[in-house]
C-alpha positions as CSV (number, residue, x, y, z in Angstrom):
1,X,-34.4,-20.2,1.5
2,X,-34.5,-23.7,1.3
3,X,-30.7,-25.8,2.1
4,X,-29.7,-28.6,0.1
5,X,-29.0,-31.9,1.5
6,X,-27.7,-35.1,0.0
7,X,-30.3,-37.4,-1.2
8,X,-30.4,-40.7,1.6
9,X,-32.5,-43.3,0.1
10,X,-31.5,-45.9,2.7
11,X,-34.5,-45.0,5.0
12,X,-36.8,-45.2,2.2
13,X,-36.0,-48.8,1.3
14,X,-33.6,-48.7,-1.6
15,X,-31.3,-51.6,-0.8
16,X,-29.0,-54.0,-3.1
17,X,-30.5,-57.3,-2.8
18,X,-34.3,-56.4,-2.8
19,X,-33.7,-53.8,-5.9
20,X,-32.0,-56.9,-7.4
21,X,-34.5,-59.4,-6.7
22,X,-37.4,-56.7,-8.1
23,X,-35.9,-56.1,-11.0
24,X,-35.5,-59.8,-11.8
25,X,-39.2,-60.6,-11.0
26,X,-39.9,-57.4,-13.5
27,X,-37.9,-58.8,-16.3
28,X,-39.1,-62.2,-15.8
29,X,-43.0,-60.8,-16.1
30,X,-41.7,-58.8,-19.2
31,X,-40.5,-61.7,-20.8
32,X,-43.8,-63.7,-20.3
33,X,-45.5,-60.9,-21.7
34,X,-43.9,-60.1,-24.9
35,X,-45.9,-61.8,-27.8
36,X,-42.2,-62.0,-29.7
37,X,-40.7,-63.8,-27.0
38,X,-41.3,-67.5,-26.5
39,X,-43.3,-66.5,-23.1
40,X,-45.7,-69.4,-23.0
41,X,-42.4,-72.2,-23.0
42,X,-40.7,-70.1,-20.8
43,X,-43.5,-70.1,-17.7
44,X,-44.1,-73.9,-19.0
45,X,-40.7,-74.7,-18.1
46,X,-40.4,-72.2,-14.7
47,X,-43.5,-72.5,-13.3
48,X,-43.9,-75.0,-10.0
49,X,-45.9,-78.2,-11.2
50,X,-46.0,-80.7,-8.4
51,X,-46.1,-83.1,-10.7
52,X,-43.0,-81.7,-12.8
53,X,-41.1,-81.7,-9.5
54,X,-41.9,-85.2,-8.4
55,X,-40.6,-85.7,-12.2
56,X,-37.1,-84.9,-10.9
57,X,-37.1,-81.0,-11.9
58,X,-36.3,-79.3,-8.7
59,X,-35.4,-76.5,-10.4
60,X,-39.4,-76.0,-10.2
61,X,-38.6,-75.4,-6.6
62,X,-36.7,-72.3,-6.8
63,X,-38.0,-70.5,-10.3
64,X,-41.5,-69.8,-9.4
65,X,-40.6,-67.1,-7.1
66,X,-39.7,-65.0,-9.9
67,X,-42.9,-65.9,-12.2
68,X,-45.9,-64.3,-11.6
69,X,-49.7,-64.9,-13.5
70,X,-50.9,-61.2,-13.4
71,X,-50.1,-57.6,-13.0
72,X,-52.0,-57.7,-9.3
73,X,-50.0,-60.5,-8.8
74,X,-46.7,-58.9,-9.0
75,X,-47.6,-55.5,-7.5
76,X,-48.8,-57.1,-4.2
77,X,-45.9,-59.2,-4.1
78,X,-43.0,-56.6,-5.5
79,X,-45.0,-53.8,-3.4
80,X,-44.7,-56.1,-0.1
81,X,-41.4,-57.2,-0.3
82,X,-40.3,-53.1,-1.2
83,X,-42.5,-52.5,2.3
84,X,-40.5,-55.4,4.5
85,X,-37.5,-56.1,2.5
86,X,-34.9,-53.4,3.4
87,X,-34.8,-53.3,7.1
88,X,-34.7,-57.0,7.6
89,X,-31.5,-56.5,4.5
90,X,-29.9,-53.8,6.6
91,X,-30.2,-56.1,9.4
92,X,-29.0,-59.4,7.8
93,X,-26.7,-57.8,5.0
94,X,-27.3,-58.5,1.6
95,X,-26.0,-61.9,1.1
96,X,-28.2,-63.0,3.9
97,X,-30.9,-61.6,3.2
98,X,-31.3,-63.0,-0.4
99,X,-30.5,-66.4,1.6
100,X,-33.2,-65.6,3.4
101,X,-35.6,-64.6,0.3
102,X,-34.8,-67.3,-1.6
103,X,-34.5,-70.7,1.0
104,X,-38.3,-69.6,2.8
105,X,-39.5,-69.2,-1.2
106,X,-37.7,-73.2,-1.8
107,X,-39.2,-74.2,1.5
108,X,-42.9,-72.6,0.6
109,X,-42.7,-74.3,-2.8
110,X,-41.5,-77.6,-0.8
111,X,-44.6,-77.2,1.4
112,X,-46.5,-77.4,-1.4
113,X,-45.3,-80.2,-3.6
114,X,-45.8,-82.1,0.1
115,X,-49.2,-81.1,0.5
116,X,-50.9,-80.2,-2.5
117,X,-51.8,-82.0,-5.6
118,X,-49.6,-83.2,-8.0
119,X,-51.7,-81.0,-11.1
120,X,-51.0,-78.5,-8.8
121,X,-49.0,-75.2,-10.2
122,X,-47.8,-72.5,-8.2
123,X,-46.2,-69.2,-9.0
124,X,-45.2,-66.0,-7.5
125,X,-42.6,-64.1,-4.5
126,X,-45.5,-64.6,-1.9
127,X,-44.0,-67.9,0.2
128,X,-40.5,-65.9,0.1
129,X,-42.1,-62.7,1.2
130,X,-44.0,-64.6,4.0
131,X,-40.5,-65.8,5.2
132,X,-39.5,-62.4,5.4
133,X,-42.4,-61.9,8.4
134,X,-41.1,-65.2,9.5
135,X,-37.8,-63.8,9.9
136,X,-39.4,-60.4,11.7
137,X,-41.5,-62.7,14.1
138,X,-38.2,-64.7,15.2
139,X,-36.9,-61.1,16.0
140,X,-40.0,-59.9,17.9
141,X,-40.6,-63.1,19.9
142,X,-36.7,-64.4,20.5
143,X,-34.3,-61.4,19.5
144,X,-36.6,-58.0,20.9
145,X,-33.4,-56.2,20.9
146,X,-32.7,-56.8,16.9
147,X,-35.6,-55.6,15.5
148,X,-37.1,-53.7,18.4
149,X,-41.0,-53.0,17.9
150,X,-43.3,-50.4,19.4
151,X,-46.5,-52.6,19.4
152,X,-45.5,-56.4,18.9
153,X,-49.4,-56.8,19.4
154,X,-50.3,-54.6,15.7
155,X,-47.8,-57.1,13.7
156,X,-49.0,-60.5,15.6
157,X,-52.4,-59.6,14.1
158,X,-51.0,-58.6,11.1
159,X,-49.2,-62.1,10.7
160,X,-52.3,-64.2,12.1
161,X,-54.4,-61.9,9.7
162,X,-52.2,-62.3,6.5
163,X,-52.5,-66.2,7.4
164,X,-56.0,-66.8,7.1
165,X,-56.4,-65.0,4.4
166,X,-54.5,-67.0,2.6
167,X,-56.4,-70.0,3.2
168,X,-59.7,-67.9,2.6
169,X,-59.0,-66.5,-0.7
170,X,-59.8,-68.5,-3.6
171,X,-56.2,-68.7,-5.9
172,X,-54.0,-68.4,-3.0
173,X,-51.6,-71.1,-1.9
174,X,-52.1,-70.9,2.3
175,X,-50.1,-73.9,2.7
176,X,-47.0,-72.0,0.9
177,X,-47.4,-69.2,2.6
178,X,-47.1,-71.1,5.7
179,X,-44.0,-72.7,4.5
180,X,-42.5,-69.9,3.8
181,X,-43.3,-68.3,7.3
182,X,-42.1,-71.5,8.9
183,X,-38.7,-71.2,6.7
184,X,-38.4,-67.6,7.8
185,X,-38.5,-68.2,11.3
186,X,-36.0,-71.0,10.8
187,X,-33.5,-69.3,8.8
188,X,-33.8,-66.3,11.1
189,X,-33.0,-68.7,14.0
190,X,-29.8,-69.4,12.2
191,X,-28.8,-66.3,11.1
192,X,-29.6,-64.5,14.2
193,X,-27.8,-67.2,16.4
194,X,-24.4,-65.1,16.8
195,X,-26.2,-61.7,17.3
């Protein structure tokens, strides 16, 4: 006989802020998508052109996160922050974590209207997800007792791993991802400082 037990999808990774922030990247790939809808003028007007920005539309800074160029795109990204999203959101709280998600994604598009091109575009959650490891290597290297980790040595090489492929693959913005992991660590410094 089998007991019944109330259904906790806390451990599992449902949490406010990252459901929120998925199901806005999901409608904002939708819209793109759907021939009826003016798609084309809305990623023309969202998407991060360096030379757009330098043009006075910062908006460019922030919007990106939410556009993505390809299915792949958005299933790596949605399916990483789902993995590393809710435990750094049960940790922060869900204001503080969107803070979090959405400052390292400014700071990672920052990083690259600095350093790349100005035909440059850029789209996609990836800087923002990389300041969500920023935010995780704060807590392994300065606040152990936040976060605490069996084997610090398994996510270091995760991190030093995820970095240089992004500067290997072809059609991956490495410096965004760094400024987005920089931001991380930052804001985590900050938000951490009274824990």
């Amino acid at each position: 006989m089998y007991k019944k037990t109330a259904l906790n999808l806390q451990p599992y990774g449902i949490s406010p802020a990252v459901t929120g922030i998925l199901t806005l990247i999901g409608i904002c790939y939708i819209v793109i998508l759907i021939p009826t809808m003016p798609g084309l003028l809305i990623f023309q007007k969202l998407a991060g052109v360096n030379l757009f920005i330098r043009n006075g539309q910062l908006w460019r800074l922030l919007t990106p996160i939410f556009l993505h160029t390809s299915l792949g795109h958005l299933l790596f990204n949605g399916f990483s922050l789902a993995l590393l999203g809710p435990r750094a959101e049960r940790t922060l709280g869900s204001l503080k974590f969107a803070l979090l998600f959405l400052l390292s994604g400014i700071m990672s598009n920052i990083a690259t209207f600095l350093c790349m091109p100005l035909t440059y575009t850029h789209t996609g959650a990836s800087g923002a997800v990389f300041g969500i490891l920023g935010f995780y290597l704060y807590s392994a290297l300065v606040k152990r007792d936040i976060i605490p980790m069996r084997q610090p040595s398994i996510f270091y090489t995760f991190i030093i791993v995820s970095v240089i492929a992004s500067f290997i693959q072809p059609e991956v913005n490495g410096i965004g991802h760094l400024g987005g992991l920089a931001g991380g660590f930052l804001l985590a410094a900050l938000f951490l400082k009274k824990v």
